[in-house]
N, C-alpha and C positions, 0 to 999 in steps of 0.2 A: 399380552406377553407376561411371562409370569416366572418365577428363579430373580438370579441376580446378576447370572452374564449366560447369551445368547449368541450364535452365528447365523445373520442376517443376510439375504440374497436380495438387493435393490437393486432394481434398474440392471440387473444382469453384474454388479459389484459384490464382492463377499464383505461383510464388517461383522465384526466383534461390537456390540452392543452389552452395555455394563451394569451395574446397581440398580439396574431396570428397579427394584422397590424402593430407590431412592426420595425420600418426600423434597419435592423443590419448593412448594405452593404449602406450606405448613396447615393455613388457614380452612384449604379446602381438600389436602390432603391428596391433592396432584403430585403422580409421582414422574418420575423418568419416562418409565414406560407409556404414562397418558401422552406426558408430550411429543415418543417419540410417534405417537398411533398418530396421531391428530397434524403432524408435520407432513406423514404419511398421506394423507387426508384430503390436505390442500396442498400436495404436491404441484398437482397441474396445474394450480392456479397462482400461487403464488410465483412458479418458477418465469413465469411469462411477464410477471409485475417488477422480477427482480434480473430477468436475463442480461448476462455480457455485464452489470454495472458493479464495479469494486466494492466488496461490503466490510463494513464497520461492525464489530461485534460487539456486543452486552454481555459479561457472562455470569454467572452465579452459581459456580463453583457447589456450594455448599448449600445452592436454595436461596428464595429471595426472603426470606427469613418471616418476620412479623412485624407490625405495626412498633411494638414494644423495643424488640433484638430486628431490625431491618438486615438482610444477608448483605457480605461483600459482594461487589459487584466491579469487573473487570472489563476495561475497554479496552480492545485489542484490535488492531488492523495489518498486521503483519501475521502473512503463514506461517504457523511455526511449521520447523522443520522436521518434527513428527509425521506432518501431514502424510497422507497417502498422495503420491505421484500423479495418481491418476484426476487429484481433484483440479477442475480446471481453476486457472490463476491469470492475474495481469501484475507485471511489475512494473510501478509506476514512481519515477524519478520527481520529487519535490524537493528542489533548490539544492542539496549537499547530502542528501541520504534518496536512497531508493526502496519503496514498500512492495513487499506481492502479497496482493490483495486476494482472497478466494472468491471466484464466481460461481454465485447460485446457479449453477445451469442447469443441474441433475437433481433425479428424487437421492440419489446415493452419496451427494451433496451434503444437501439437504438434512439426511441423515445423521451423517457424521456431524456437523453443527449440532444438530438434538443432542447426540451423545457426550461431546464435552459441554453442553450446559450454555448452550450461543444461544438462551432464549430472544433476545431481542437482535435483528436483522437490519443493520440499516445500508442506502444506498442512495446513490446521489441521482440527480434527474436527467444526467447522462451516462452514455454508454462509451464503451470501448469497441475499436475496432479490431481486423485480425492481427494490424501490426504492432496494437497496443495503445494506440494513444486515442485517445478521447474526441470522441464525436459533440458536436453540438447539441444541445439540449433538446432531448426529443416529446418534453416534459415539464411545466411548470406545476408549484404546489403553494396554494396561500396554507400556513398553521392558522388557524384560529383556535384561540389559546384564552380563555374566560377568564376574567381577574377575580379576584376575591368580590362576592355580593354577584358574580355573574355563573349562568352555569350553561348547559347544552340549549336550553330554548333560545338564551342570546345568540350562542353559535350558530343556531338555524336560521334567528333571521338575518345575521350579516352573511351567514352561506346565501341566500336568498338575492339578499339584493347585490352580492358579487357575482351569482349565476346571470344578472341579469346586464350587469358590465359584461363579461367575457360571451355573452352571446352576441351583445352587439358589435363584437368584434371576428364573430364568427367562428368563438371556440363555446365546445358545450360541456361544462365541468362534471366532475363525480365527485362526490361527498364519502371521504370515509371517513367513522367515527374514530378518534384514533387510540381507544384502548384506555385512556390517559385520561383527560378532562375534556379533551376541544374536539373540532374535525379539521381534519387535511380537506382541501378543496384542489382534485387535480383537473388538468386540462391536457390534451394532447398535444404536439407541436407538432411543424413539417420539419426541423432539424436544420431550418437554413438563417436560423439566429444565433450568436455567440450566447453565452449565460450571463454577458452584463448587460446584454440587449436585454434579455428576457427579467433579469433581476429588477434595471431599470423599469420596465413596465409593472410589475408586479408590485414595483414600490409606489409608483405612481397612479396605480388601482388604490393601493390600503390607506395612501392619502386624502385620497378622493373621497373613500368611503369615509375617512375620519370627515373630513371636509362637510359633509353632506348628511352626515348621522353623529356627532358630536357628542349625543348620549347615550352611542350607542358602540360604536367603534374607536379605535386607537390606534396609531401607527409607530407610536413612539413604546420602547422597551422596558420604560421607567417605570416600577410595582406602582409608584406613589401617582401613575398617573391613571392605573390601568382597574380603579376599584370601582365594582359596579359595570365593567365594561368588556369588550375583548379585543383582544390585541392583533390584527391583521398583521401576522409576521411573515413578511416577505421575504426576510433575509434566506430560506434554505434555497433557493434559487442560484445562489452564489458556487460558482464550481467548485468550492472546498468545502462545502456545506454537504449533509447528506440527510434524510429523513426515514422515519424505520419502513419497512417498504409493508406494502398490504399484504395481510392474513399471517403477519408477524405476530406472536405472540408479547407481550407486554412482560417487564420483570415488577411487575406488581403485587399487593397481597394476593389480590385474585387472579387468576389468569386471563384476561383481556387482552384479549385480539383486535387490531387494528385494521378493522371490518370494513370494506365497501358497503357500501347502502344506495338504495334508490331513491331520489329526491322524495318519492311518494312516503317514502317510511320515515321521513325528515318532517311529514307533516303529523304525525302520531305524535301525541301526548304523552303516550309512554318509552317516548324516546330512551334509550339507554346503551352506555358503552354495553359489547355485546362478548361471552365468555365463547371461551373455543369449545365447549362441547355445543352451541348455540349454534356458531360458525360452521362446525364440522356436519351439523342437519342442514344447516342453508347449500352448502357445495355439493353432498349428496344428492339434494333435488335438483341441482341444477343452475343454480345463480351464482352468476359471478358479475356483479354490476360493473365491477373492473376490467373486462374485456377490451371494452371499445379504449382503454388508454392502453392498456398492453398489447394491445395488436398494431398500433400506429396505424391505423386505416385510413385517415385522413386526405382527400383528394382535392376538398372545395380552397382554392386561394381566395382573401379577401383583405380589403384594404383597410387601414385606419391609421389613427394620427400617431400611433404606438406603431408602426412596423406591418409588415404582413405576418402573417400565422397561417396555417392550415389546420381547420376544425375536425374533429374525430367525431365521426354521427354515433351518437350514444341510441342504446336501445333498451337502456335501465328504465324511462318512463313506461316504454310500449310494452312489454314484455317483464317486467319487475323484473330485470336483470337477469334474464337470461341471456345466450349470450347473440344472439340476431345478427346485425354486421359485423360483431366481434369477432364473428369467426374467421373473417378475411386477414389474414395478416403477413407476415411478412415474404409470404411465397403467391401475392398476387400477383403475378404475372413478373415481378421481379420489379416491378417499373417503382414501387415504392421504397424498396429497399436504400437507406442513404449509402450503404455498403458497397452498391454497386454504381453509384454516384461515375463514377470515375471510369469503371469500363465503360456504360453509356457514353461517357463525352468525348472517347475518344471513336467511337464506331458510330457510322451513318447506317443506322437499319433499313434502307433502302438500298444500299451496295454491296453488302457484306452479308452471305450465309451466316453470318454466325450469328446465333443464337440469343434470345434475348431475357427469355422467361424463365424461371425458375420454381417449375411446379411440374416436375412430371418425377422427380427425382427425390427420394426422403429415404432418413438414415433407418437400418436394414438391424435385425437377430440372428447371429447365427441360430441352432437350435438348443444350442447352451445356454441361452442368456447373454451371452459378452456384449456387448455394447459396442457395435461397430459403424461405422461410415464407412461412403464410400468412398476411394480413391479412381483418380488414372493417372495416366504418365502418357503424353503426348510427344511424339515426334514432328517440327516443326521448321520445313523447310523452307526459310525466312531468308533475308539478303544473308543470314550467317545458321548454318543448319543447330539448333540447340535441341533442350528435350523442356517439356512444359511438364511440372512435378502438382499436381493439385488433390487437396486433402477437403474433402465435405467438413465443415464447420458452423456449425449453426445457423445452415440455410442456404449459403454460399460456401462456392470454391476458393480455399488459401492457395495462393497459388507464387510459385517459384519458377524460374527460368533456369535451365542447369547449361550451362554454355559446352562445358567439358563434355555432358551425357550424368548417367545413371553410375556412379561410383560399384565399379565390381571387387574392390579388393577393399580390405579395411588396414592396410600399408599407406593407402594413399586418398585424402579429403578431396572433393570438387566443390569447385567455386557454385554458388545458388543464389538468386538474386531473386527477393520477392517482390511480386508485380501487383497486379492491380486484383483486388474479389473478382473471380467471374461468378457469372449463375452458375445456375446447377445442371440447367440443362448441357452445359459445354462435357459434360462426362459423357456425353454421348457422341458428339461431333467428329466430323472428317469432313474435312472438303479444302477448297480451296480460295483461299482468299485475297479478290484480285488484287492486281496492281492500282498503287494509289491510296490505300486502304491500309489502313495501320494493319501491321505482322502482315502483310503479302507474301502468300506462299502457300504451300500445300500441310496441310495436318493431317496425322494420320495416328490412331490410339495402337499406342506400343506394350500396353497394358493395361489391366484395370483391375479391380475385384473391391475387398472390401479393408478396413484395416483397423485395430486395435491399440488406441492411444493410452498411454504410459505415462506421457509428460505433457502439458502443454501451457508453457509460458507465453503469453501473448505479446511477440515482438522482442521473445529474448530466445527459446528455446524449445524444443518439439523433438519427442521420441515417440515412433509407432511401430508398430510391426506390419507388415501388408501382407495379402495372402492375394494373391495373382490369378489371373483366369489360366484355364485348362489350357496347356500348349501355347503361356502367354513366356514374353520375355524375363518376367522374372525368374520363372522356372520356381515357381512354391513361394514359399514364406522368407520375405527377409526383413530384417530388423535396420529402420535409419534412424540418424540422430540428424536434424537441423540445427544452428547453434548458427548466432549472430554475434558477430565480429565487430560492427559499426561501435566505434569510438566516439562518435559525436552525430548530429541531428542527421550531417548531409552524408552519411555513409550507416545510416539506420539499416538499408536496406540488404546489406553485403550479410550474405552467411557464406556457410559452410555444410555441405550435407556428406556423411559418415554412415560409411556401411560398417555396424556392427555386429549383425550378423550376414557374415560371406555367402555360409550354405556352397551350393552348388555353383561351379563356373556359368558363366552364359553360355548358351549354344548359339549365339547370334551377334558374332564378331563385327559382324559390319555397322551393327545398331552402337558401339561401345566408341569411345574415342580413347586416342595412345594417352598414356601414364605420362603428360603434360607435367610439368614443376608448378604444382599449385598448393599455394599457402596451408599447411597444414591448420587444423583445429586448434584454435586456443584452450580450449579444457575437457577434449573429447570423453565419450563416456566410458566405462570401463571394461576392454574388451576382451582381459583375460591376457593382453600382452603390455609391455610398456611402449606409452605411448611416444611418437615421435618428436623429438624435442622442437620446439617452435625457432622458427627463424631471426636470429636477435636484428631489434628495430633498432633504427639510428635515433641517436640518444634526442630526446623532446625537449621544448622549451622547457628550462627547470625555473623558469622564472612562472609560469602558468600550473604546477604541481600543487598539488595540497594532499593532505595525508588521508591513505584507507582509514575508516574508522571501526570501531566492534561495535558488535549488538549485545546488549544485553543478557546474561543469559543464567543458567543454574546447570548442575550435577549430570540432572535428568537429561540436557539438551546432547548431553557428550555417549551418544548411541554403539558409535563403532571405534574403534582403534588408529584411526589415522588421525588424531588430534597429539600437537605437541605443546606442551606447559613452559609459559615463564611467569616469574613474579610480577605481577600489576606495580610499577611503580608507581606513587601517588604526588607528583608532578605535574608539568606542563610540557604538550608537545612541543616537538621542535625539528623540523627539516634542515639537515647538516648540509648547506651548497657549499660543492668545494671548489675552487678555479687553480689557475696557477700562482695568483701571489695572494688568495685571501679567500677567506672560509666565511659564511654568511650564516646564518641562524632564522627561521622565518616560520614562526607560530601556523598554528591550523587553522584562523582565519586570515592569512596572509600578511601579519605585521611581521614587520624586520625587527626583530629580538638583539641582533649582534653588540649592540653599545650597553646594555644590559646586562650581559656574561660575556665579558673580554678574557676569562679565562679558560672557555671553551674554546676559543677560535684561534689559537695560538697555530701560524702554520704547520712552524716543524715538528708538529705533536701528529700532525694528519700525513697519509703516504702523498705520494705527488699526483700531480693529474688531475681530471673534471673528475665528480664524482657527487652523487646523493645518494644520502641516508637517514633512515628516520630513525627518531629516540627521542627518550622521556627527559627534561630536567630536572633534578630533585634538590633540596633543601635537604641536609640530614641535622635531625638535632641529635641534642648533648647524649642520648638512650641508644643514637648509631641506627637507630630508625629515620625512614624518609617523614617528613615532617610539612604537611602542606601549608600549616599555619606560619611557619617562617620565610617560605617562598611568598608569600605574599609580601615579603617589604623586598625584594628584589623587584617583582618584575613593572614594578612600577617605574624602576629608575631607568634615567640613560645621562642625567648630567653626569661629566669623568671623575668628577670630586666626590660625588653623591656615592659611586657606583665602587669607585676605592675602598671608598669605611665600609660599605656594606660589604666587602668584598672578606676583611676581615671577619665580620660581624658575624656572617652568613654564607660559610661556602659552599659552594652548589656540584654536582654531578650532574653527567648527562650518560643516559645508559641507552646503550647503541640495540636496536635491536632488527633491522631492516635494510636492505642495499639496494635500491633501486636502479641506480645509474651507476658503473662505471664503465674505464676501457674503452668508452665507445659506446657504449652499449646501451638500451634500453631493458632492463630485465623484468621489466614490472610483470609480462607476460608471462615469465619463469613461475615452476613452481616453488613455493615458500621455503621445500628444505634445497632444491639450488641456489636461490638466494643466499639462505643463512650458511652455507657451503661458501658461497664468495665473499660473505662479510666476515668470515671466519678468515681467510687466507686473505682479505683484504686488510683488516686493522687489528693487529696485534700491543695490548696493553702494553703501556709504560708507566712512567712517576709522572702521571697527568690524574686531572679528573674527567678524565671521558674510560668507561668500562663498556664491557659487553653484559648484555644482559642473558646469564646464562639459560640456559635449557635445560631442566629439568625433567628428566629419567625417573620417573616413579607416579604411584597410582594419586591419582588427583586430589582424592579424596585426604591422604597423609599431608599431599603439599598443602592441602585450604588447611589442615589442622594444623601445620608446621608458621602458618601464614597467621593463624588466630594468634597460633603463641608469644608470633612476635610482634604483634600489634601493624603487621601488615596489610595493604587494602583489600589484597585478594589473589586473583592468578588471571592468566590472560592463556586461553585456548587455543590454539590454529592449526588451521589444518594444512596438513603436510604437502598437499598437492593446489592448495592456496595460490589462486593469481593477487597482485598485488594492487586490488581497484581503485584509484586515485579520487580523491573528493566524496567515497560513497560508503556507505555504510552495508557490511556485510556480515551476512552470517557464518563467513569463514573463518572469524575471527570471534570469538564470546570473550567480555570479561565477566569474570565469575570474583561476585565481594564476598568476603567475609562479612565485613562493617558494613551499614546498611546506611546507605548514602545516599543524595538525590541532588540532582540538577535541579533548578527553579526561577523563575524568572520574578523578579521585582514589579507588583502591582501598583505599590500604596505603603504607606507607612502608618502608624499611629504615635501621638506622642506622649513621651510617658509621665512619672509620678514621681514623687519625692524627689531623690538626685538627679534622676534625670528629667525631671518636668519641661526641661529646656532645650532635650535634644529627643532623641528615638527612642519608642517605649519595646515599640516592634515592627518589622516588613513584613507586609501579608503578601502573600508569596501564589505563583501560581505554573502550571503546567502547561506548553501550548496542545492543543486539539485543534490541527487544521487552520482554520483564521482565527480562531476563539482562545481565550487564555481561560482555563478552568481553574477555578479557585483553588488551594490543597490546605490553605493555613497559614499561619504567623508565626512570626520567629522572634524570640527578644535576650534570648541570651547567648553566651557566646564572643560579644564582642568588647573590645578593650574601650575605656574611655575616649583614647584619643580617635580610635574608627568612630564612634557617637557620635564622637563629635565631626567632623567632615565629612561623614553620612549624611549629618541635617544637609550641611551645604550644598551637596555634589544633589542631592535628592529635589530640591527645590528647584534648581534650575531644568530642570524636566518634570515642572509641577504638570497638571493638567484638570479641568474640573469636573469630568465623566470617571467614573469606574474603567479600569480596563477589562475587568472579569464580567463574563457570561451571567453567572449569580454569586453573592454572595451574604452569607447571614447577617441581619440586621444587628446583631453583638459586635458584630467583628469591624461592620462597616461603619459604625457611631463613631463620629468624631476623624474621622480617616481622612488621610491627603493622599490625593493618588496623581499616580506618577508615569510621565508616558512607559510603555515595559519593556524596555531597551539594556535593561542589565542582567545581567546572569550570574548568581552565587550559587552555592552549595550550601548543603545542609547535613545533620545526622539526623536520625530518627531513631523510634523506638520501633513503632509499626503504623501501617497505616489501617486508620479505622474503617469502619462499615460504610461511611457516609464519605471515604476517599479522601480525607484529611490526613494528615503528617500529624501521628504524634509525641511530643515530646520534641522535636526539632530544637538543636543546636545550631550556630554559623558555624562554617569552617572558613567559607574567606570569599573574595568574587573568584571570578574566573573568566578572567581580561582574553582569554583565548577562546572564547564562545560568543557566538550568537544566541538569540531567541529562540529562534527557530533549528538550534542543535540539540533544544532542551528533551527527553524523551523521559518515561517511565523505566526506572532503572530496576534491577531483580537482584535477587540475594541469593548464594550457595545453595542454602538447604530449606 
């Protein structure tokens, strides 16, 4: 590839491919375009090592620089909302925020990662299913990780003698070098272990080997214990853990690939991590040692004091890795698939025509390239006559129940419930299935053809278009949205399917059911009309509420014109509950605030009636600026004495900017500007301090400058047709800083020098990733005498004597007391360096209304 921007056709996808002469690899003068050939390259083979599993990104912007200048490098797990539609996705709920994770599934994937610079690929050792949520571990990985004075020969003989544990357990591992210093040791599973099962074993393998080779291996994480030696690191086993998946390129000086190998090349002298144009002749010929773990082929059960497993027959020794029983995979006869787990157990294949195997059937080209599956739509005359809705997906049939029928108008949503994977082969099926026999009754295919996916969120959302067989009841091309409605675990399964594109009536009335009264779509897609307003829900426990939160975000994220602007106030939340004799106050991890700010809760300031609303509390200091440094000696109080003088001291606003609940009503499902329409006609200012937080009419860009000048945080984005998602974190809402600020979590302190030799010199601070705290830096200026001093205090009684952080530099960690990491402050910065440190870090104050685990990477304006 050659120029500086291109229009690429992959996998039947169009992209725009960029600074192709981009150098990323300084060192060896790898540009854009090498990496994106070489992605290109080992499309097939990676894609089957990283299929269906949520991926963690590396990225390097700018190139991973040099030994000297190392390049920034960015961890990213969240799709941005740039992304193209078509890339497949899982959105995956952890504790108070929800991620959509991109799935490698496609070479056109694949691509688009090469092109924003996602050199390094990582993914955890389970997969997702079609409804979104995580399958058991189909997959275990020892890191063998060389200490200082150890290098790759150590790692071959502890790969060695742990090949010779997991064979006697009846698993047979692959060795890949892993780009880095060490090798990954995988093994396959049968998927019928949890990942603490399997962590558990895996820990108790590295023990063993420590146990048995003393001078040879390590199980413990400790640098000081690991010199001379290597570290059998079990921990990515863990379901929040993830590892970079095989034929990932590496963000190293050189470009190193995290290569499969053949135990036999483990025994060569000139072992050596291996570069991608190396890799890209090895997949050429033909090797892919990694087959037999990415095919899950596994059939032999065997027993041991660890659990059972199921062994994956490798054919890396017999064949140098080509790919021999790897080929078998997941459309053998369907019997292996954990996917289809479920349909099996509920059908006795000796009673039941229906179909069991899933290998007669594979996703289809139009003559354009598009990238199609195939579809049917089933008629099923069961104790209740419905339609059976199923979309080809990665081997298996997703599959939906439409009670209502096939939606013919886009006036009116029908209720969809999704069922269980069928195989593949059921796209072909009719017949009759007796009585006694789960779905008893007759089926018969009411359509079929092929169809072109758009969207596909796994277990949230689904836009296709279908093209129908000759003389079939679709009558041509129509366009649906599926969209899931389920509020909590045990109503996961409820959607909604939407015809957006009508096209032509049906000619087959009697296949159709009446224009029933069923729940319209909650954020149906845009179908050139307004949509139909949602049925208001009776009002919810407001004692179980917790506030929508924003994603982080900048300039660039604000693409089209349906976003509306207010001022980011620099405060603390606050849920306004109102009843009839008393108004409540209840922060965003669920403390009760009210004794706190007794002059927000004043009744006859509030209209009458139940009601909730969310807003900021603010401190303004003596400049008529919000002031977050003086809201810290509020929100600490609630004695009445305390809360009095502070009252003078320090008086506080609360700026209203949200109505969830009144009248009756539940509005959260509303969109943002009916909302802000009812909070406007619901609370009109007086000589209180509770205001509305206005809305601001003008180009964004003016408000952040207008925002710089007056030393305000920033602006808060949302979009206009915005539902209101309670507990979770959404990208319908961005705050966009001016001031470049950062969440962080308290690891460890050091103590200081001169005046303060007796209290805190500085808190070394850190960011969570998953179960892991990443180290970002220290912080020592900022706070007043009298904080130093009750910092020691409050610090010490949550001493602890491990490190909390991942790694941390032996400068930083001399002399350190570290501390369980249970608190959460804020910080300023200058910027953050190449090596992911906070520079220049200021305190601003804690922040009593956060968890750990709310900490995130925060973005700046411009």
């Amino acid at each position: 590839m050659a120029g500086s921007r291109e229009r690429v056709r992959v996998g039947g996808r169009e992209l725009v491919v960029t600074n192709l002469d981009k150098v990323l690899y300084p060192e060896t003068g790898t540009t854009k375009a090498d990496v994106l050939a070489y992605y290109a390259a080992v499309a097939h083979v990676l894609i089957p090592a990283g299929k269906n599993r949520p991926v963690t990104r590396k990225r390097w912007v700018h190139g991973v620089g040099t030994a000297e200048e190392p390049g920034e490098v960015f961890f990213q797990k969240n799709l941005e909302e740039s992304a193209p539609g078509w890339i497949p996705r899982a959105s995956i709920t952890h504790k108070d925020r929800t991620i959509q994770y991109p799935l490698v599934n496609d070479p056109a994937t694949l691509t688009w990662l090469a092109q924003i610079a996602s050199l390094e690929i990582h993914v955890p050792q389970w997969r997702i299913d079609s409804h979104g949520d995580p399958l058991p571990p189909d997959r275990m990985v020892l890191d063998l990780d060389p200490g200082e004075g150890a290098g790759l020969a150590e790692c071959v003989e502890v790969a060695k003698l742990a090949r010779v544990i997991l064979r006697d357990v009846g698993l047979d591992p692959v060795p890949v070098t892993s780009g880095s210093k060490g090798i990954h040791l995988y093994a396959g599973l049968d998927g019928s272990q949890s990942s603490e099962q399997i962590s558990a074993f895996a820990k108790e393998l590295a023990r063993a080997l420590e146990a048995d080779h003393p001078e040879l291996a390590v199980s413990d994480m400790k640098k000081t214990l690991r010199t001379g030696k290597v570290l059998v690191d079990w921990s990515q086993n863990n379901a929040a853990k993830t590892t970079i998946v095989p034929y990932s390129l590496r963000g190293r000086h050189h470009p190193t690939v995290a290569a499969p190998r053949t135990w036999r090349e483990l025994t060569s002298p000139s072992l050596r991590q291996l570069e991608y144009e190396e890799v890209m002749r090895r997949v050429k010929d033909g090797k892919d040692p990694f087959a037999p773990i990415s095919a899950i082929a596994g059939h032999h059960q065997v027993s041991s004091s660890h659990g059972t497993f199921t062994a994956v027959e490798s054919s890396a020794d017999s064949a140098e890795g080509e790919r021999g029983e790897g080929e078998r995979g997941e459309h053998d006869g369907g019997t292996a698939d954990p996917r289809l787990q479920k349909y099996r157990s509920m059908r006795d294949p000796g009673e039941t025509p229906e179909p069991f195997a899933a290998d007669q059937h594979r996703a289809s080209a139009d003559q354009g390239g598009t990238p199609r599956e195939i579809f049917v739509i089933q008629e099923h005359h069961a104790s209740r006559l419905h339609f059976d809705f199923r979309l080809e997906r990665d081997g298996v049939l997703v599959s939906w129940a439409l009670p209502k029928g096939v939606p013919t108008s886009s006036d009116k949503n029908h209720l969809a419930v999704q069922t269980e994977d069928h195989p593949m082969d059921y796209a072909t099926f009719e017949g009759t299935i007796p009585k006694g026999q789960y779905g008893a009754g007759s089926v018969t295919i009411w359509d079929h053809g092929t169809y072109e996916c758009e969207k596909w969120i796994a277990g949230k959302e689904v836009i296709v278009t279908l093209t129908g067989s000759e003389g079939g009841n679709l009558v041509g091309t129509r366009k649906f949205a599926l969209i899931n409605t389920g509020k909590d675990k045990d109503s996961q399964g409820q959607w909604l399917i939407h015809l957006m594109d009508p096209g032509r009536k049906s000619h087959h009335p009697r296949r159709s059911f009446p224009d029933e009264e069923v729940e319209p779509a909650t954020d149906p897609p845009s179908t050139g009309r307004p949509a139909p307003a949602p049925k208001a829900d009776p009002p919810p426990d407001v004692d179980s509420l917790t506030p929508m939160l924003a994603t982080a975000g900048t300039v660039a994220d604000l693409s089209d014109s349906h976003w509306r602007f207010e001022l980011k106030w620099d405060g603390v939340r606050a849920l306004v509950i109102g009843g009839e004799s008393r108004i409540k106050l209840i922060s965003r991890n669920g403390n009760d605030m009210t004794a706190s700010y007794p002059e927000l809760v004043v009744r006859e300031w509030w209209p009458p009636g139940d009601f909730v609303a969310d807003g900021e509390i603010i401190a303004v200091g003596p400049s008529g600026r919000p002031d977050f440094g003086l809201l810290q000696s509020r929100m600490k109080l609630t004695k009445p004495a305390d809360v009095r003088r502070a009252q003078k001291a320090t008086p506080v606003r609360l700026m209203l900017f949200d109505l969830l609940v009144h009248g009756g009503e539940d509005l959260r499902r509303r969109p943002w500007h009916e909302r802000r329409e009812r909070l406007d006609r619901f609370y009109h200012p007086s000589d209180c301090p509770v205001y509305l937080s206005d809305v601001i009419d003008d180009d964004v860009r003016h408000i952040l400058e207008s925002a710089r000048e007056l030393g305000l945080e920033g602006v808060m984005a949302k979009r206009s047709g915005s539902r209101y998602v309670t507990g979770q974190r959404s990208k319908s809402w961005l705050k966009i800083k001016v001031e470049r600020t950062q969440e962080v979590v308290v690891g460890g302190w050091r103590p200081g020098n001169g005046s303060r030799r007796n209290s805190i010199g500085s808190l070394l601070l850190g960011i969570p990733e998953g179960s892991s705290l990443r180290y970002v830096g220290r912080v020592g200026s900022g706070f007043s005498t009298r904080e130093l001093e009750e910092l020691r205090q409050r610090l010490e009684t949550i001493s602890r004597k491990s490190s909390p952080f991942t790694e941390i530099p032996a400068a930083d960690a001399t002399g350190a007391h570290w501390v369980t990491p249970g608190l959460v402050g804020e910080v300023t910065y200058g910027e953050w360096t190449s090596s992911g440190k906070l520079r220049h870090p200021v305190w601003r104050g804690w922040r009593l209304d956060k968890e750990p685990e709310d900490v995130v990477m925060e973005a700046v304006a411009f």
